[in-house]
N, CA, C and O atoms as a GROMACS GRO file, in nm:
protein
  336
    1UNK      N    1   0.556   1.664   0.177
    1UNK     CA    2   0.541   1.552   0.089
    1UNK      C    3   0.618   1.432   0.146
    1UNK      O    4   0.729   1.442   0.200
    2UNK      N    5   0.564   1.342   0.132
    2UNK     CA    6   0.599   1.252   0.199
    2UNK      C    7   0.712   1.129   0.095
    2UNK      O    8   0.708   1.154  -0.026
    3UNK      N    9   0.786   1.030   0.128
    3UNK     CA   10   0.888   0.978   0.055
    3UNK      C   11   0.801   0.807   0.022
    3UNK      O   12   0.771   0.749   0.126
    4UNK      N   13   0.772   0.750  -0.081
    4UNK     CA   14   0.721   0.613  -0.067
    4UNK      C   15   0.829   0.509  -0.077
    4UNK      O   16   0.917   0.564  -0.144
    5UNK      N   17   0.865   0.395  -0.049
    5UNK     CA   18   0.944   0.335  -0.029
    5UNK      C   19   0.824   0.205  -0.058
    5UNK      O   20   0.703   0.202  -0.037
    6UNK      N   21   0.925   0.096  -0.120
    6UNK     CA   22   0.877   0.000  -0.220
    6UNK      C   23   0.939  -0.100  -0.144
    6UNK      O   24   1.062  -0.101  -0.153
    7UNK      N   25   0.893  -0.174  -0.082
    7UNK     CA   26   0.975  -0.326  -0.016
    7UNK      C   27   1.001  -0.423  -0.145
    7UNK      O   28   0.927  -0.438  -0.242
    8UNK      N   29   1.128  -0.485  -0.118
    8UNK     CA   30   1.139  -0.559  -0.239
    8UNK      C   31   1.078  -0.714  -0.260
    8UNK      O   32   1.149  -0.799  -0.315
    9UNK      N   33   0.925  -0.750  -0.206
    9UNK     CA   34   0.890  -0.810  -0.186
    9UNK      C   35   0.757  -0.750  -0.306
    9UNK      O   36   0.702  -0.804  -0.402
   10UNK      N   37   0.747  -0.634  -0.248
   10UNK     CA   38   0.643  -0.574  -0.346
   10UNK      C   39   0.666  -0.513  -0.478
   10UNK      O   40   0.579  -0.448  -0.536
   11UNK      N   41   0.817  -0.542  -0.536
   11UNK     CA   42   0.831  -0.513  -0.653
   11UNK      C   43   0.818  -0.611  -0.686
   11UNK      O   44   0.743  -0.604  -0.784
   12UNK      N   45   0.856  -0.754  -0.660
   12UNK     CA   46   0.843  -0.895  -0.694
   12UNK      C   47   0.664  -0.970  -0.720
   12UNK      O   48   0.630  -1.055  -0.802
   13UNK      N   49   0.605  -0.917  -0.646
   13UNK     CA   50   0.461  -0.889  -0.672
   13UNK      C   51   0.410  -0.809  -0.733
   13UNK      O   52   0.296  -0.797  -0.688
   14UNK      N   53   0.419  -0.771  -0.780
   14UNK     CA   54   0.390  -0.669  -0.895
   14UNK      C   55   0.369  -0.708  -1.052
   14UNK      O   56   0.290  -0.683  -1.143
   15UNK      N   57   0.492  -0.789  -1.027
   15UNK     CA   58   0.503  -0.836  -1.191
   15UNK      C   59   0.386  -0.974  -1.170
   15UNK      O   60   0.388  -1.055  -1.262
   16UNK      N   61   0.310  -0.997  -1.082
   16UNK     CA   62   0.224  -1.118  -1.108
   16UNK      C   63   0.081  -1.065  -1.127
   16UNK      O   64   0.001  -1.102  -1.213
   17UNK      N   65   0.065  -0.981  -1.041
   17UNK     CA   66  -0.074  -0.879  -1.055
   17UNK      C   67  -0.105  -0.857  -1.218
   17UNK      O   68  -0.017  -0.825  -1.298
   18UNK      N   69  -0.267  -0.884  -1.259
   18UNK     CA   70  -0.271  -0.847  -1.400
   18UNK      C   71  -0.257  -0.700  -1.447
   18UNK      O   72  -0.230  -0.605  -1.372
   19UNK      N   73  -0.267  -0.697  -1.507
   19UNK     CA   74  -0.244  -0.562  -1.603
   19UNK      C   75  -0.375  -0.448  -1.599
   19UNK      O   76  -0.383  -0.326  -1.608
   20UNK      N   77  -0.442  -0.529  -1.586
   20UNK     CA   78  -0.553  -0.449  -1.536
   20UNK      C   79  -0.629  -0.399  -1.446
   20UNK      O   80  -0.728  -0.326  -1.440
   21UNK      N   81  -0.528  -0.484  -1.341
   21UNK     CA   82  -0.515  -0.383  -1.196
   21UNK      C   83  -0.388  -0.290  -1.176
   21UNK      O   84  -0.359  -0.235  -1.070
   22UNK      N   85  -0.345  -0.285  -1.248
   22UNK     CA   86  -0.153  -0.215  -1.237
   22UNK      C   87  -0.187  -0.078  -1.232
   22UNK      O   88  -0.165   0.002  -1.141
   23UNK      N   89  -0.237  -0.062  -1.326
   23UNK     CA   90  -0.271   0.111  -1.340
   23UNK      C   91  -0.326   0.159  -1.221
   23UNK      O   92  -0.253   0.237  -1.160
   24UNK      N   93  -0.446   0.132  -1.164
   24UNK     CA   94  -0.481   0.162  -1.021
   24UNK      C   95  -0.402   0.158  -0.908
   24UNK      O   96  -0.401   0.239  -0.815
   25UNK      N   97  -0.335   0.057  -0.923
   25UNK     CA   98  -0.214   0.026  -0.785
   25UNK      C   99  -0.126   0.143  -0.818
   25UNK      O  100  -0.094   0.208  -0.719
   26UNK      N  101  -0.078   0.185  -0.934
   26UNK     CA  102   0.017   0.246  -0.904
   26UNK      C  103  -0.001   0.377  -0.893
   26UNK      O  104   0.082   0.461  -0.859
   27UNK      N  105  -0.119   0.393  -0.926
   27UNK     CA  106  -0.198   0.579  -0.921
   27UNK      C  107  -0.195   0.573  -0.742
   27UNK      O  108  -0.142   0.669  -0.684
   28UNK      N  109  -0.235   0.496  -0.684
   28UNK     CA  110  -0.268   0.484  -0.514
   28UNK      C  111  -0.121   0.498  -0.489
   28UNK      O  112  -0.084   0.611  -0.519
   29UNK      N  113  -0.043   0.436  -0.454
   29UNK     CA  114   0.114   0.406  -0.433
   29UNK      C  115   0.142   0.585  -0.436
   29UNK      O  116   0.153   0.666  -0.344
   30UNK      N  117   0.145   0.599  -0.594
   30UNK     CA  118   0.185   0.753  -0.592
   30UNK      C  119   0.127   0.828  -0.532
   30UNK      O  120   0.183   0.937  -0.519
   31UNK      N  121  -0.002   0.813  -0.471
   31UNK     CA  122  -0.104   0.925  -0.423
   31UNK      C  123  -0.016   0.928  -0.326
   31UNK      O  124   0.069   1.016  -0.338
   32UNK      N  125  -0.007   0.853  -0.224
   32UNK     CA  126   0.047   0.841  -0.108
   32UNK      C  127   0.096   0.906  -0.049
   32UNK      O  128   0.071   0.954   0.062
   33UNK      N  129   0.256   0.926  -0.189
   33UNK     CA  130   0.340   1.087  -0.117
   33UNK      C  131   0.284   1.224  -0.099
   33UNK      O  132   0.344   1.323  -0.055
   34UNK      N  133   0.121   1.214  -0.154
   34UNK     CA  134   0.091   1.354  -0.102
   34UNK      C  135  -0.028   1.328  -0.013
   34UNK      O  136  -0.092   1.422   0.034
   35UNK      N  137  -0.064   1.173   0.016
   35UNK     CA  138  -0.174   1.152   0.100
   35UNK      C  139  -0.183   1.048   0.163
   35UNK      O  140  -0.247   0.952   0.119
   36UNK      N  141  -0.107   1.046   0.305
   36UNK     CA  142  -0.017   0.887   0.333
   36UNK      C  143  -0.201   0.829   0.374
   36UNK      O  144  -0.224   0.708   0.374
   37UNK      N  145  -0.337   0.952   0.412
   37UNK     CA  146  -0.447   0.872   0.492
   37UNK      C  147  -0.558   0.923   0.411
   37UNK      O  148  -0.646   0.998   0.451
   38UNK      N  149  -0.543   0.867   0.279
   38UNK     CA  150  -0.663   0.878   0.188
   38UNK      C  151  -0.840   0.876   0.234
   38UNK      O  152  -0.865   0.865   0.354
   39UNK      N  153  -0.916   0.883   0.168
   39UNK     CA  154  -1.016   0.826   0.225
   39UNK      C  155  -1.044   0.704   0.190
   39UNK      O  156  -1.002   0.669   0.080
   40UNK      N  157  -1.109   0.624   0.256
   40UNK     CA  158  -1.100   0.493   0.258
   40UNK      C  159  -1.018   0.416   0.304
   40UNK      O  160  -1.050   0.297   0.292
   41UNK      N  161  -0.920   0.436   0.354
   41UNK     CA  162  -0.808   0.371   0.411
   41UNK      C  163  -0.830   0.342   0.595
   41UNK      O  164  -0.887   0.425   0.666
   42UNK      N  165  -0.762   0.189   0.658
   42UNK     CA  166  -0.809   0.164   0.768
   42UNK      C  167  -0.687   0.161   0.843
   42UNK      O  168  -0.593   0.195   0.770
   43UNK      N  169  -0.655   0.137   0.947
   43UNK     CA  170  -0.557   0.092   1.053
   43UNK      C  171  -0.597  -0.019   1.074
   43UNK      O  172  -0.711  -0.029   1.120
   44UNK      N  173  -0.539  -0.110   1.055
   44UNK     CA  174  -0.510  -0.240   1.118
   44UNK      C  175  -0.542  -0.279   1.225
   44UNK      O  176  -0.443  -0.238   1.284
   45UNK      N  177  -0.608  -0.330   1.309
   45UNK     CA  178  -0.626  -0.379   1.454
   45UNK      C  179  -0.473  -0.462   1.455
   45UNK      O  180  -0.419  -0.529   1.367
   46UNK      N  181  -0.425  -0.422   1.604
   46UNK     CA  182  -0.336  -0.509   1.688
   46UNK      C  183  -0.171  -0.450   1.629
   46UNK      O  184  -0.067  -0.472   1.690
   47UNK      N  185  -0.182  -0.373   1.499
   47UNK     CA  186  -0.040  -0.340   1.457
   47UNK      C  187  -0.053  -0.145   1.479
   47UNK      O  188  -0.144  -0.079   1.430
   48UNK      N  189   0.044  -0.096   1.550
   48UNK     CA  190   0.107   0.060   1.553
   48UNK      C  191   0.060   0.162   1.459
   48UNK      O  192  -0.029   0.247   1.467
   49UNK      N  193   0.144   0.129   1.367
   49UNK     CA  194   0.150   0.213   1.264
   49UNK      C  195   0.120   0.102   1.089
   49UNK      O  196   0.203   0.106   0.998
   50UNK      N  197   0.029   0.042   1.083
   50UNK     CA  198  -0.019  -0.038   0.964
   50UNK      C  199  -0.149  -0.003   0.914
   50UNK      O  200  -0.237   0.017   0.997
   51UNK      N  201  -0.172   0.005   0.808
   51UNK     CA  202  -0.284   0.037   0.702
   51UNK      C  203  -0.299  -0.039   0.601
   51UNK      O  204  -0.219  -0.127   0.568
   52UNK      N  205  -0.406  -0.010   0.543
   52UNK     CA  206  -0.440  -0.070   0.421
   52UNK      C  207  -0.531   0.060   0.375
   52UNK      O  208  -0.575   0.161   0.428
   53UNK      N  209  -0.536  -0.017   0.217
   53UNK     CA  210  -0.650   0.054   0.116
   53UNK      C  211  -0.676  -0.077   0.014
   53UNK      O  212  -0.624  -0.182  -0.023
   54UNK      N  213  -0.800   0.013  -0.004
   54UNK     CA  214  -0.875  -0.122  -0.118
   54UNK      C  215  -0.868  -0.041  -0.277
   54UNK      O  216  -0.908   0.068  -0.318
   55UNK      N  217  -0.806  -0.143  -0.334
   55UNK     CA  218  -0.816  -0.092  -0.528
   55UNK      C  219  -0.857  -0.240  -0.599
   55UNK      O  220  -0.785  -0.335  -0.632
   56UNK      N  221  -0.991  -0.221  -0.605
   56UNK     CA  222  -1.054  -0.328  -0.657
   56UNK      C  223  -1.056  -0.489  -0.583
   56UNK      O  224  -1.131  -0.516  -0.489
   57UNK      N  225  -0.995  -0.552  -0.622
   57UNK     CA  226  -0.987  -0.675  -0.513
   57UNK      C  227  -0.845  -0.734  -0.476
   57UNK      O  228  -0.817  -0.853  -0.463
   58UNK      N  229  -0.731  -0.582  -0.457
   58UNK     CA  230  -0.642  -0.629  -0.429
   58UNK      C  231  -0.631  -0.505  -0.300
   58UNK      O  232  -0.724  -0.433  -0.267
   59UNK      N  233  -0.504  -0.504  -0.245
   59UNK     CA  234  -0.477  -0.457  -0.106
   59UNK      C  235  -0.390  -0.429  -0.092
   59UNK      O  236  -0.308  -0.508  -0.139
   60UNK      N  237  -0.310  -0.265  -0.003
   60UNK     CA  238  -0.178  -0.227  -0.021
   60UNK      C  239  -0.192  -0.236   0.113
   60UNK      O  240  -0.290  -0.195   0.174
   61UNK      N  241  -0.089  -0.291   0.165
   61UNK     CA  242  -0.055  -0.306   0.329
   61UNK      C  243   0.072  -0.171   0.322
   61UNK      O  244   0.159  -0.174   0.234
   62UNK      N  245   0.068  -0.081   0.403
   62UNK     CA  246   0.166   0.009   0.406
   62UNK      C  247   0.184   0.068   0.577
   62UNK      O  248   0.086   0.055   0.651
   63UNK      N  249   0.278   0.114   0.618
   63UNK     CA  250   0.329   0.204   0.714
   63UNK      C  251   0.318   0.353   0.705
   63UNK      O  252   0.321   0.411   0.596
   64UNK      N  253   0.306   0.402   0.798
   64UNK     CA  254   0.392   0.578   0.806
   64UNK      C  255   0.451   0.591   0.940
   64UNK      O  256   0.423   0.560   1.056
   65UNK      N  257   0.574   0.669   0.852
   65UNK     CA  258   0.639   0.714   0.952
   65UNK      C  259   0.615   0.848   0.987
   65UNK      O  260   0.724   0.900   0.960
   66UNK      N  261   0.536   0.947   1.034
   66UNK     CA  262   0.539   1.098   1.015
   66UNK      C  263   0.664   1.164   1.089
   66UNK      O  264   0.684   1.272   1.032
   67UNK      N  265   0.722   1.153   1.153
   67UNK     CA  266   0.822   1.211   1.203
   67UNK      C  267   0.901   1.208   1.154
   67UNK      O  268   0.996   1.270   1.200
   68UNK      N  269   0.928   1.103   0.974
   68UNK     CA  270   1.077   1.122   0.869
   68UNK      C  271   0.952   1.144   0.742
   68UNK      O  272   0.962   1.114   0.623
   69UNK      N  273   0.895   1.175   0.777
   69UNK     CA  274   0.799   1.198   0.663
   69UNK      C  275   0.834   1.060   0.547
   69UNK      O  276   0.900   1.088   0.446
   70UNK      N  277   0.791   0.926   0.568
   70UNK     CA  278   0.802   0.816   0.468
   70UNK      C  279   0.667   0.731   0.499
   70UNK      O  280   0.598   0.713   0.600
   71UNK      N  281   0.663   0.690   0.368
   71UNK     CA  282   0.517   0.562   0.381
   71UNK      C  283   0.612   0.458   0.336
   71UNK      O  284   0.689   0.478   0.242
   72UNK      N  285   0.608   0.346   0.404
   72UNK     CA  286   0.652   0.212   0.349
   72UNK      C  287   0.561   0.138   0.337
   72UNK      O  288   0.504   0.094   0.437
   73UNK      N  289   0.518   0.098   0.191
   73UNK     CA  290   0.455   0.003   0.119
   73UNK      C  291   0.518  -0.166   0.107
   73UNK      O  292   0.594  -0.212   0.022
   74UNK      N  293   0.440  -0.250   0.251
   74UNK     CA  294   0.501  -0.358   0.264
   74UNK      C  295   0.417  -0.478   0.181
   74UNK      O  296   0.475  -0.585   0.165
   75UNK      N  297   0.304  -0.463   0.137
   75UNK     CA  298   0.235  -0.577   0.070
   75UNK      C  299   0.113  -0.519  -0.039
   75UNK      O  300   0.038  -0.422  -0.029
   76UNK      N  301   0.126  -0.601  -0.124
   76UNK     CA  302   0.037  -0.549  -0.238
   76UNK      C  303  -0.016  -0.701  -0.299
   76UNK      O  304   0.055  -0.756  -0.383
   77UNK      N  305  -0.152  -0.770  -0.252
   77UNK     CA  306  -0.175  -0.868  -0.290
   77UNK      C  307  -0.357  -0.919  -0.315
   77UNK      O  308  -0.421  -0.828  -0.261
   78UNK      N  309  -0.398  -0.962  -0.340
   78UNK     CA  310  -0.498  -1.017  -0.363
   78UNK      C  311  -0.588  -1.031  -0.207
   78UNK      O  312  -0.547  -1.102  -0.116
   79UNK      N  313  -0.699  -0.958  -0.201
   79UNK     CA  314  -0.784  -0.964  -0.059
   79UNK      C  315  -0.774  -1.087   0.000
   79UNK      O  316  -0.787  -1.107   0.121
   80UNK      N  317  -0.750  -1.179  -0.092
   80UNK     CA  318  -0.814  -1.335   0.027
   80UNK      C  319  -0.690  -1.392   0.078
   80UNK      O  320  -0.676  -1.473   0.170
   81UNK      N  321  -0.562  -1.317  -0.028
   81UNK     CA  322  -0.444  -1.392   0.075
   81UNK      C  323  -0.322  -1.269   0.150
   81UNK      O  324  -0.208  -1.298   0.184
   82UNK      N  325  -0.376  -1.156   0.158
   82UNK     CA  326  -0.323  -1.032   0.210
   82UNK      C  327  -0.263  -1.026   0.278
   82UNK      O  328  -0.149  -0.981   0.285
   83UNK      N  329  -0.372  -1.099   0.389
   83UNK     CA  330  -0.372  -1.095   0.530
   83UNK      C  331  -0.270  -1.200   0.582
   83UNK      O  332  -0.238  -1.176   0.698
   84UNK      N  333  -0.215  -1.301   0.534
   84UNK     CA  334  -0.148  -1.413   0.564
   84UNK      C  335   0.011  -1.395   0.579
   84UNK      O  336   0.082  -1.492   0.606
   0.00000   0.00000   0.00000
C-alpha cells in the first residue's frame, strides 16, 4: 500500500473546487494508496515520474515513488489551467 502525500498547494486548492466535484477528487486521491496506475491514467510527456487522471473536468497531477512506496499529489485543478 502505498503512502499519499498532499502538497500544500493542493490543500489550498481544494477549498476553491466546487462541491460537486470534491467527492470524486477525493475517492481518486484515496484510490491511489492502493492504485498509484489506475486505469485511465497517463504519463506526462518530457517529465520522469508525472501523471495525471481525469475526474470530470478537473485533473490530479501526481508522482510515484515505488521504491518508498509514496504517490505525491502535486496539482489538482481545472483542465484548461492544469497544465500551466
Amino acid at each position: 500500500m502505498y503512502k499519499v502525500i498532499l502538497d500544500k498547494k493542493v490543500l489550498k486548492s481544494l477549498d476553491k473546487i466546487p462541491v460537486i466535484y470534491l467527492s470524486s477528487i477525493k475517492e481518486i486521491v484515496n484510490s491511489l494508496a492502493h492504485n498509484p496506475r489506475p486505469f485511465g491514467h497517463k504519463k506526462l510527456s518530457g517529465f520522469e515520474n508525472l501523471y495525471r487522471i481525469r475526474t470530470g473536468v478537473y485533473r490530479i497531477i501526481y508522482s510515484i515513488e515505488d521504491d518508498i512506496l509514496t504517490v505525491e499529489v502535486i496539482k489538482i485543478d481545472h483542465r484548461g489551467s492544469v497544465y500551466r
